[in-house]
MDAnalysis code that builds the backbone (N, CA, C; Angstrom):
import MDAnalysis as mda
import numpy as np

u = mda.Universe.empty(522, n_residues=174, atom_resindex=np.repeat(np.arange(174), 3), trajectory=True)
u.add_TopologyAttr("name", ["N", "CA", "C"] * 174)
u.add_TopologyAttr("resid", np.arange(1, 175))
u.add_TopologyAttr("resname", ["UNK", "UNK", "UNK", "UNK", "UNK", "UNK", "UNK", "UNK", "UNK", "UNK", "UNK", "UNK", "UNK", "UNK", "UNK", "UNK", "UNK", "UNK", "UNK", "UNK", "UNK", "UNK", "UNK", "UNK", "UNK", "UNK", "UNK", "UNK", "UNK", "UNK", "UNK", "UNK", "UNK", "UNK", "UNK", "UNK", "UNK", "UNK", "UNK", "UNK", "UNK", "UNK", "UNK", "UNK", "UNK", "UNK", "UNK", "UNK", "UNK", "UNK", "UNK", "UNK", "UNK", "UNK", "UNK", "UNK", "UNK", "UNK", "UNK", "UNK", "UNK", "UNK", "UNK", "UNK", "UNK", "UNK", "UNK", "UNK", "UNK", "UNK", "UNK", "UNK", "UNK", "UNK", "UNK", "UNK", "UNK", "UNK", "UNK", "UNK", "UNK", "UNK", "UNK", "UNK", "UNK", "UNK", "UNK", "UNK", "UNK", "UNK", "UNK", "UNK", "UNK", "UNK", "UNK", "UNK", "UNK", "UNK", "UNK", "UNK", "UNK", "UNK", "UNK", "UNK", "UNK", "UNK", "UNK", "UNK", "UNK", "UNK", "UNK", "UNK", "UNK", "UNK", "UNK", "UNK", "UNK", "UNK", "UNK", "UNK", "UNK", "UNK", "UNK", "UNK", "UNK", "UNK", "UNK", "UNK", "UNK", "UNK", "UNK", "UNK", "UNK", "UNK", "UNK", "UNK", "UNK", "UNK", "UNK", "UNK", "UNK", "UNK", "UNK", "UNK", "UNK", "UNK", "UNK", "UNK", "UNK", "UNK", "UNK", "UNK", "UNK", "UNK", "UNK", "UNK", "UNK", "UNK", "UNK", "UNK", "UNK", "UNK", "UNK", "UNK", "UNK", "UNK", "UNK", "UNK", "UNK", "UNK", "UNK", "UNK", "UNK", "UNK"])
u.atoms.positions = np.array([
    [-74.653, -120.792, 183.342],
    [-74.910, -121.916, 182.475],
    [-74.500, -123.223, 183.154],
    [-73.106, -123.460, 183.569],
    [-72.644, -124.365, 184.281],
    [-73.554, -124.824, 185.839],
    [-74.468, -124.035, 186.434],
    [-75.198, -124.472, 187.510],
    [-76.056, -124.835, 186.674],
    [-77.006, -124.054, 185.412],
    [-78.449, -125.062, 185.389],
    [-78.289, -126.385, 184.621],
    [-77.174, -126.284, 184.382],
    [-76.729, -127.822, 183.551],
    [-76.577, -128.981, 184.384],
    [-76.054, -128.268, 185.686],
    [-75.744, -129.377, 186.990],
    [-76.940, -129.574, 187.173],
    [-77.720, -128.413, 187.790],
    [-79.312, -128.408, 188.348],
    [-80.462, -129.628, 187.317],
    [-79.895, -128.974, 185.758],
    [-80.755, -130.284, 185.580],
    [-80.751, -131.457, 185.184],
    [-79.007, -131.781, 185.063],
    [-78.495, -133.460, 185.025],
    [-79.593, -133.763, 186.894],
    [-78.948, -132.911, 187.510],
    [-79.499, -133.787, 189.225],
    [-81.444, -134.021, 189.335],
    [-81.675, -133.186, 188.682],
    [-83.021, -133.230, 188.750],
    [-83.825, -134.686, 187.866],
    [-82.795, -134.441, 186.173],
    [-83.111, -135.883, 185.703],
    [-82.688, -137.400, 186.075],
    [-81.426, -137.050, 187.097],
    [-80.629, -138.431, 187.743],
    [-82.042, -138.700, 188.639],
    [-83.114, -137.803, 189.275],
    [-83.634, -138.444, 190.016],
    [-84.946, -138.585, 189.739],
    [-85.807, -138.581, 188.380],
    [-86.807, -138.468, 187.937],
    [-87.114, -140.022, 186.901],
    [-85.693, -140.337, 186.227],
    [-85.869, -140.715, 185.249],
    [-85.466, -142.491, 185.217],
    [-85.594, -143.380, 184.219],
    [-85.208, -145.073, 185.242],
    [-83.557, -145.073, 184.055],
    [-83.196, -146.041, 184.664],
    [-82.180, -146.292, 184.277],
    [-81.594, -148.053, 183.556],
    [-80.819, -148.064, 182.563],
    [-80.541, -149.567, 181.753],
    [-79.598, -149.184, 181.515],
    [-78.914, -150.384, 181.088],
    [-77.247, -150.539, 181.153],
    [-76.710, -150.334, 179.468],
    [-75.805, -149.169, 179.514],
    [-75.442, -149.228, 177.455],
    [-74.981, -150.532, 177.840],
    [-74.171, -150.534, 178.121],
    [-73.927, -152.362, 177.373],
    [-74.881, -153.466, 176.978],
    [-76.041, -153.367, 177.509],
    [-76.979, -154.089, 177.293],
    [-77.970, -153.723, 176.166],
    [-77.731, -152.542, 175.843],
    [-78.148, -151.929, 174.542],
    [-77.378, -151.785, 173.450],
    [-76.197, -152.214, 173.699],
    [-74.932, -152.545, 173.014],
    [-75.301, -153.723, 172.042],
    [-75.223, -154.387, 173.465],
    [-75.172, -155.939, 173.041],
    [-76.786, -156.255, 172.089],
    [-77.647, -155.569, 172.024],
    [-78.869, -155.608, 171.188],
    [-79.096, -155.164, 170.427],
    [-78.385, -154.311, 170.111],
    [-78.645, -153.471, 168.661],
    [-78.102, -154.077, 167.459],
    [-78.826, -153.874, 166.318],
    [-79.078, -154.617, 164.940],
    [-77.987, -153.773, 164.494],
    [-77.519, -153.920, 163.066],
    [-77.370, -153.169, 162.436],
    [-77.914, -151.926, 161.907],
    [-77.519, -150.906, 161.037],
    [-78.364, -149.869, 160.527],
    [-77.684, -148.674, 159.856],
    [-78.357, -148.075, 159.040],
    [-77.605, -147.132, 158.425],
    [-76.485, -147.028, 158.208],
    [-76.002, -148.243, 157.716],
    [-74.463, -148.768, 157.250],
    [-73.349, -149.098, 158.449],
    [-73.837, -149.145, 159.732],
    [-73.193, -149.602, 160.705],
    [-73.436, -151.016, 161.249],
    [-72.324, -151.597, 161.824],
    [-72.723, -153.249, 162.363],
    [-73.802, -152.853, 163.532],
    [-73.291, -151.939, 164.365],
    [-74.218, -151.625, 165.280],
    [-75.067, -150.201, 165.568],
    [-76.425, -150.268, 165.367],
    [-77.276, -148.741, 165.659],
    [-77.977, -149.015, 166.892],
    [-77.236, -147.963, 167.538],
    [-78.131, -147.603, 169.037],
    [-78.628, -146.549, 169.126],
    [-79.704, -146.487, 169.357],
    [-80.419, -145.385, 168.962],
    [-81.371, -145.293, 170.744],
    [-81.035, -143.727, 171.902],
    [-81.314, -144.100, 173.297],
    [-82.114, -143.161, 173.327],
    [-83.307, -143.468, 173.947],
    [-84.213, -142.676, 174.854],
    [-84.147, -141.588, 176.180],
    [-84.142, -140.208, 175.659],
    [-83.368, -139.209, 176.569],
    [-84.436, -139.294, 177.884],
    [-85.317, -140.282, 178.058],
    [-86.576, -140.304, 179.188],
    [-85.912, -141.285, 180.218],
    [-84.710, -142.364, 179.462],
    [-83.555, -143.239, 180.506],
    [-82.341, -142.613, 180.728],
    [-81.924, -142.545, 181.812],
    [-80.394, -142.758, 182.323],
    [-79.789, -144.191, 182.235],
    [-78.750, -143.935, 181.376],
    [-78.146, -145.444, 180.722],
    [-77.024, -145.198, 181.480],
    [-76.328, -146.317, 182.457],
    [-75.650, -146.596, 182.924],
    [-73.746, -147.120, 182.504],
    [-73.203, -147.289, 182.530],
    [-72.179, -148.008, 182.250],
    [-71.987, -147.883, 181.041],
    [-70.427, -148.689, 180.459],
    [-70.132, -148.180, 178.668],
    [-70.005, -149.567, 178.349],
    [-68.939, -149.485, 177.107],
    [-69.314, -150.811, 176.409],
    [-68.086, -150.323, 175.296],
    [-67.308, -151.478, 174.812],
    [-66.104, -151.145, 174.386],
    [-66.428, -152.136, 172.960],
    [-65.451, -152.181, 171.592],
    [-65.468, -153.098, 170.626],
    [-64.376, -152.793, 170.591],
    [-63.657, -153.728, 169.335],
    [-62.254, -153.664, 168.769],
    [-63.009, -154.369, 167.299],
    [-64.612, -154.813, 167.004],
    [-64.786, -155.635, 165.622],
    [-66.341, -154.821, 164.924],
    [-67.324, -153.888, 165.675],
    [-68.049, -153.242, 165.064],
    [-67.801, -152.057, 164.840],
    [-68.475, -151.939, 163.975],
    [-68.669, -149.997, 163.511],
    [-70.140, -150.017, 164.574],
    [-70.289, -148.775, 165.269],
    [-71.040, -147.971, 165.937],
    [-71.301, -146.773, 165.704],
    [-72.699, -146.874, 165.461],
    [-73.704, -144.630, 165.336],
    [-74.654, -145.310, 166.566],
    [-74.344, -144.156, 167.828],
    [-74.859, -144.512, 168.453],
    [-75.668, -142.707, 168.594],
    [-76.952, -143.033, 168.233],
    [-77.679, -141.593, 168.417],
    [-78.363, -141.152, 169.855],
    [-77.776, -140.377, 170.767],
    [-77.856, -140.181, 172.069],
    [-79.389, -139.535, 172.042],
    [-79.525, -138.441, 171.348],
    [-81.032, -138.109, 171.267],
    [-81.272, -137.243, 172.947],
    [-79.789, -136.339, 173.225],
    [-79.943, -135.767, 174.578],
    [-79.871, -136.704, 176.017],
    [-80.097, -138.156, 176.071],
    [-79.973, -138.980, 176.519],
    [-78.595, -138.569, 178.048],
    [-78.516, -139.214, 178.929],
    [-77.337, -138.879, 179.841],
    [-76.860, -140.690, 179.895],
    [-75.260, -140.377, 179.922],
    [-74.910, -142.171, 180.101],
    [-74.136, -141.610, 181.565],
    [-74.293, -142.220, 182.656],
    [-73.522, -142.556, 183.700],
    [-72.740, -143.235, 183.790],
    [-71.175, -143.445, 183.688],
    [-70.469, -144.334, 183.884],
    [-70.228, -144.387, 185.360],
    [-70.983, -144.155, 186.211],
    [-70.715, -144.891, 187.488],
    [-68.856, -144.562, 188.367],
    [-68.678, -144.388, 187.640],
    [-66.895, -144.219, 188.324],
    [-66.095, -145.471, 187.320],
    [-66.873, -146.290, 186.377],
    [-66.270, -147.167, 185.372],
    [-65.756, -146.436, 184.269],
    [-64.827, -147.650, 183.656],
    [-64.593, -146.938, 182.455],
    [-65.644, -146.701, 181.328],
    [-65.419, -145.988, 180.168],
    [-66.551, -145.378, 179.423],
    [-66.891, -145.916, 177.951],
    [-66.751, -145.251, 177.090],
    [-66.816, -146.324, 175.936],
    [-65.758, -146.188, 174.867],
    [-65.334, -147.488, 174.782],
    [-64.330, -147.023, 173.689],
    [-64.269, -147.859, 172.627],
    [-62.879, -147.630, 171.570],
    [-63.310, -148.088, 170.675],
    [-61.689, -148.339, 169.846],
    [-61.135, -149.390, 169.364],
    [-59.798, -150.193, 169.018],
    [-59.905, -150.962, 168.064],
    [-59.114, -150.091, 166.435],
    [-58.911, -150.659, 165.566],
    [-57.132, -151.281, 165.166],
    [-57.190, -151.945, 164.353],
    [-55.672, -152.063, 163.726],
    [-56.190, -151.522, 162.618],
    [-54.758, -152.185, 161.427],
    [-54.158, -151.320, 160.198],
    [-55.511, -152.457, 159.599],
    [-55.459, -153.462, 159.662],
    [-56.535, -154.289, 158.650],
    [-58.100, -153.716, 159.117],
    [-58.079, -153.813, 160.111],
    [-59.866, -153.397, 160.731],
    [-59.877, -152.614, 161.911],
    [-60.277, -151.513, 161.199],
    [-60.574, -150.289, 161.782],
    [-62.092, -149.584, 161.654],
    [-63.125, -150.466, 162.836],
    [-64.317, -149.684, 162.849],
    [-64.489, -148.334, 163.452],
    [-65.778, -147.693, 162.798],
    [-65.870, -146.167, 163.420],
    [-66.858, -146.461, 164.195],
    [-66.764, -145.911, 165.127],
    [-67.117, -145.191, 166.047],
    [-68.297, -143.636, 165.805],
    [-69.311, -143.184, 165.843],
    [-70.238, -142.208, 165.771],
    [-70.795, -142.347, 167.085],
    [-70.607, -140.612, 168.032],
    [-71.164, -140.698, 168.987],
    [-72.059, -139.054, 168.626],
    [-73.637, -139.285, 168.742],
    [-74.272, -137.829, 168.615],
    [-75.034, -137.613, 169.631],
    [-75.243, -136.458, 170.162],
    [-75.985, -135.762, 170.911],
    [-76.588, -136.347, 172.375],
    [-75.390, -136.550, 173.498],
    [-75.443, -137.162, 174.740],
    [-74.784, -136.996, 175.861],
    [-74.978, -137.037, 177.128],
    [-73.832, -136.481, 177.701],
    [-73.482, -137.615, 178.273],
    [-72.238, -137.947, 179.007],
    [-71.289, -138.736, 179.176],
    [-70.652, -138.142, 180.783],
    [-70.651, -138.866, 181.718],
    [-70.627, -138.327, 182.933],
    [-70.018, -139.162, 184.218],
    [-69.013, -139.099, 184.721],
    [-68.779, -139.765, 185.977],
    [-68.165, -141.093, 185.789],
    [-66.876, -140.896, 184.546],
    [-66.239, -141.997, 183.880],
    [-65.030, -141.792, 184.943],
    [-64.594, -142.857, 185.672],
    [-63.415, -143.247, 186.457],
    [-62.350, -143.024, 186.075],
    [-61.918, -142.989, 184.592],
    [-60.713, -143.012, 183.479],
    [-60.973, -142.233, 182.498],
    [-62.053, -142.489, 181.852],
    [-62.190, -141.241, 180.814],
    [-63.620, -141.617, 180.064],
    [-63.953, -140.603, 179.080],
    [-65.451, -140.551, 179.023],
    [-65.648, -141.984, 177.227],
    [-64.905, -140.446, 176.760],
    [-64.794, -141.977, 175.698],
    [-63.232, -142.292, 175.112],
    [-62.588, -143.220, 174.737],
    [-61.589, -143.368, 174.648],
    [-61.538, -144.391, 173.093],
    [-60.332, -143.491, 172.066],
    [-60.420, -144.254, 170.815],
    [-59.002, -144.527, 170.617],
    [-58.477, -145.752, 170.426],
    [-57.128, -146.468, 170.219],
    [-56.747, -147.046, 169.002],
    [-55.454, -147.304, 168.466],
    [-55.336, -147.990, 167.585],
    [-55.473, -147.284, 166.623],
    [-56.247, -147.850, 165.160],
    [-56.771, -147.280, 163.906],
    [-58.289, -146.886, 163.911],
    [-58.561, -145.965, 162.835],
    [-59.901, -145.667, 163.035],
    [-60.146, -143.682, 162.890],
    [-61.238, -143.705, 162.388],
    [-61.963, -142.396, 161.900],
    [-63.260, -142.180, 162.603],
    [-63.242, -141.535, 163.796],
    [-64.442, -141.630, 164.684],
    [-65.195, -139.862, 164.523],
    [-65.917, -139.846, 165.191],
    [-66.569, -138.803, 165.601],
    [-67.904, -138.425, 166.705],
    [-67.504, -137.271, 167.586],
    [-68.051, -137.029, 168.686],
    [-68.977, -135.728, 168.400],
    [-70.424, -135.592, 168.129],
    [-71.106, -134.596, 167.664],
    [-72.234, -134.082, 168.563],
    [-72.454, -132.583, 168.655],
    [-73.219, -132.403, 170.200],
    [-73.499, -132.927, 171.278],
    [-71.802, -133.397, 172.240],
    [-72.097, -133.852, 173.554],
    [-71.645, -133.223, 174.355],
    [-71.699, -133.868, 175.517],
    [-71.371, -133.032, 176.747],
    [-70.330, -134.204, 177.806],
    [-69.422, -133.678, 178.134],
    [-68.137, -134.907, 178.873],
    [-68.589, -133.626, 180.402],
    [-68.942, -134.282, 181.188],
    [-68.962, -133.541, 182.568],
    [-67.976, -135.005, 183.574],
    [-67.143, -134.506, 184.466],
    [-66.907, -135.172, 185.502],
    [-66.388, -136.268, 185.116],
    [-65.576, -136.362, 184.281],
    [-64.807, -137.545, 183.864],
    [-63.506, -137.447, 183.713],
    [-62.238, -138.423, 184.601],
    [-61.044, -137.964, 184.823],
    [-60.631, -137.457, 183.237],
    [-60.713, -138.011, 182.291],
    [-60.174, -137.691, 180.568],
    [-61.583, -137.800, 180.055],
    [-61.952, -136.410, 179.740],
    [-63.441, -136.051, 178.833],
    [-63.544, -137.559, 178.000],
    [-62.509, -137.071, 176.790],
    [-61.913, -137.478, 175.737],
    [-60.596, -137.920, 175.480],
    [-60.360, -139.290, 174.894],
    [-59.097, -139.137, 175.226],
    [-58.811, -139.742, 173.567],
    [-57.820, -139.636, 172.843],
    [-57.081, -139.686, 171.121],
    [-56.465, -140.407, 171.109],
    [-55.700, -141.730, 171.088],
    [-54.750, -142.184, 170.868],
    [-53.978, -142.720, 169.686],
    [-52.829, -142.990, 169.297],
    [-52.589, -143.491, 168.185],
    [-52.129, -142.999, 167.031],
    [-52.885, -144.114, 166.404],
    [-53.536, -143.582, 164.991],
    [-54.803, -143.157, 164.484],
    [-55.367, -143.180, 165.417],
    [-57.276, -142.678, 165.417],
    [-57.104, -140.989, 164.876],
    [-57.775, -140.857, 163.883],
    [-58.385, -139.511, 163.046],
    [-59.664, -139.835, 163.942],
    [-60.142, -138.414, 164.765],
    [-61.499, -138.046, 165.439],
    [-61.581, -136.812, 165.560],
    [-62.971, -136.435, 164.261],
    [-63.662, -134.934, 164.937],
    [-64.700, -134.694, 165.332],
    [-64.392, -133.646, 166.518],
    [-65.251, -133.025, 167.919],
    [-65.572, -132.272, 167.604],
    [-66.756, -132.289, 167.424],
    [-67.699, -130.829, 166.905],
    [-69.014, -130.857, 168.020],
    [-68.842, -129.507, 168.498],
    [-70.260, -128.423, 169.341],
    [-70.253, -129.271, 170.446],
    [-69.148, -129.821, 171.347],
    [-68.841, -130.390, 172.923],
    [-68.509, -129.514, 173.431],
    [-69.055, -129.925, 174.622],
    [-68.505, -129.448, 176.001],
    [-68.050, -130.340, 177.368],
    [-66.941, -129.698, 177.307],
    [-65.928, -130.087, 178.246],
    [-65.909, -129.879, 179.770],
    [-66.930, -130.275, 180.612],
    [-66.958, -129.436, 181.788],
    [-66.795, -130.329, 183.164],
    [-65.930, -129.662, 184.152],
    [-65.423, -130.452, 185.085],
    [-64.563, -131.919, 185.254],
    [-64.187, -131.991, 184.082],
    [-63.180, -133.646, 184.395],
    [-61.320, -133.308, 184.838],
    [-60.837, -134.047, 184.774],
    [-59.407, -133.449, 184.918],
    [-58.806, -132.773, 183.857],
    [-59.192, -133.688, 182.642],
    [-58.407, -133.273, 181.694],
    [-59.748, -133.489, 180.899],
    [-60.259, -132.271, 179.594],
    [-61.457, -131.826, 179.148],
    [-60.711, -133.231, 177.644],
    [-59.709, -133.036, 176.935],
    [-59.414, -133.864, 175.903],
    [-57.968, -133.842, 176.303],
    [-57.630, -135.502, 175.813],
    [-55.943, -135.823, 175.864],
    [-55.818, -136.347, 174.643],
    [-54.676, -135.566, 173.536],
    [-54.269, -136.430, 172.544],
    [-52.735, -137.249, 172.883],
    [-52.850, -138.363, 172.906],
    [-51.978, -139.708, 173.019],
    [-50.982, -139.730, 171.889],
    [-49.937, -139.452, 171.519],
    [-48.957, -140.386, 170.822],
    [-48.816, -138.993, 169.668],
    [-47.550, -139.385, 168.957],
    [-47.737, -137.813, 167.720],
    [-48.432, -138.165, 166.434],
    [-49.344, -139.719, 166.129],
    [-49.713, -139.465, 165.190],
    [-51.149, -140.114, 165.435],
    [-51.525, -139.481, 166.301],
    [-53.028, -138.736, 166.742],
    [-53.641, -137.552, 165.884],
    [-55.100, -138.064, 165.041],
    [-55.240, -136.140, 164.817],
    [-56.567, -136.251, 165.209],
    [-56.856, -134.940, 165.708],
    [-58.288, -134.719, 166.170],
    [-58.311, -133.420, 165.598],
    [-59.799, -132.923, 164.566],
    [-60.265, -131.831, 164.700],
    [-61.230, -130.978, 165.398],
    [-61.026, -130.052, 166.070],
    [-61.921, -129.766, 167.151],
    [-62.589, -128.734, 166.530],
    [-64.061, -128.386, 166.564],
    [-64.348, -127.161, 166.224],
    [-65.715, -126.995, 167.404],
    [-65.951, -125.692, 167.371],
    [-67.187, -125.226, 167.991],
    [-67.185, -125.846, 169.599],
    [-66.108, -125.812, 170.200],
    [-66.232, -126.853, 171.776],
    [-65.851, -125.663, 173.021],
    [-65.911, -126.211, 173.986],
    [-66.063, -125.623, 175.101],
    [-65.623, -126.095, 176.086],
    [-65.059, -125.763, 176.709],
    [-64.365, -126.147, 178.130],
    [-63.853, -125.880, 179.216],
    [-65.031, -125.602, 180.587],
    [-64.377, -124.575, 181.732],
    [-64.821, -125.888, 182.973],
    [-64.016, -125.630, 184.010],
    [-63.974, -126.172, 185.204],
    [-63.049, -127.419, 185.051],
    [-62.156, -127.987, 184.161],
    [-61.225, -128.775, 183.970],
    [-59.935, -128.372, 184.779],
    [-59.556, -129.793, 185.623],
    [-58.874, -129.068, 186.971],
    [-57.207, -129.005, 186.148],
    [-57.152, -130.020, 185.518],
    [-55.678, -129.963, 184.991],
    [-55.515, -128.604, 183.701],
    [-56.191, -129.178, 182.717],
    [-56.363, -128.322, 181.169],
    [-57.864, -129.075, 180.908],
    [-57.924, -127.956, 179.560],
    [-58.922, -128.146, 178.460],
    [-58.738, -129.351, 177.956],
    [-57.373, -129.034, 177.621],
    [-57.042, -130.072, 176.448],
    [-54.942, -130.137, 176.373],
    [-54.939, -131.489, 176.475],
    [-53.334, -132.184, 176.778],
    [-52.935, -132.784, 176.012],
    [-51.543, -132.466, 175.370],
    [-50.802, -133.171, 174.212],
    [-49.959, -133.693, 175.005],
    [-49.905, -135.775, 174.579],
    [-49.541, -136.345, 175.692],
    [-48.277, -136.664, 174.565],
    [-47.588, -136.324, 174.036],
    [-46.930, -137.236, 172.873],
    [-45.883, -138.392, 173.617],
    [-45.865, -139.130, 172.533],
    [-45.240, -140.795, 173.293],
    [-45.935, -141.389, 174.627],
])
């Protein structure tokens, strides 16, 4: 499973054109009760991430691959007054320098059929962020998920995770 997944990220890295999420970030309207709906075309390789600390984001991957290049990936930083969510569905996330997606602060996110390949921290929890991971896979980064701090909660169900050089998954507390 783990080769034809490689075999056919490499085959679509070289078939398919490529645009920057941030630039699809920065364009997306509102929608379906979010400040921002991105909604990506799995026929592009989207490049680079794109961070907030003031919108809510559903960003619908639609199988889509994001390259972070060896940059950081996308994240997302609330406080106790404003705390947007975060919705990430069905995308893979790949070749993040630091980590794939990263949620800080306050906030109720969720990560739903993706794929974290090759990213030093798949996933990473911090805080006070409530985030559940449902039907991911975790394959090849250092660390597949890191929860940050002891009042972090993440529910994980249905996930997967082999070729992670450190762990699956790391309880970083404090």
């Amino acid at each position: 499973m783990k080769i034809f997944i490689t075999f056919s990220l490499t085959i679509s890295l070289t078939i398919l054109r490529s645009e920057s999420l941030y630039e699809i970030y920065q364009n997306a309207g509102p929608g379906n009760g979010y400040d921002k709906y991105m909604v990506l075309d799995p026929s592009v390789i989207y490049t680079g991430g794109f961070g907030t600390s003031v919108y809510s984001v559903l960003l619908e991957g639609n199988g889509a691959v994001i390259d972070l290049q060896g940059g950081t990936g996308i994240w997302m930083s609330g406080d106790e007054s404003d705390s947007p969510q975060l919705i990430i569905k069905r995308c893979t996330i790949m070749n993040g320098g630091y980590y794939g997606v990263n949620f800080s602060g306050y906030g109720n996110h969720e990560i739903i059929d993706c794929n974290f390949i090759n990213d030093e921290w798949g996933i990473q929890v911090g805080e006070h962020s409530s985030t559940t991971i449902r039907n991911c896979n975790l394959i090849d980064n250092t660390y597949g998920l890191a929860i940050i701090g002891l009042d972090a909660v993440v529910n994980l169900a249905y996930c997967n995770g082999w070729g992670n050089t450190e762990t699956y998954m790391s309880n970083c507390p404090g």
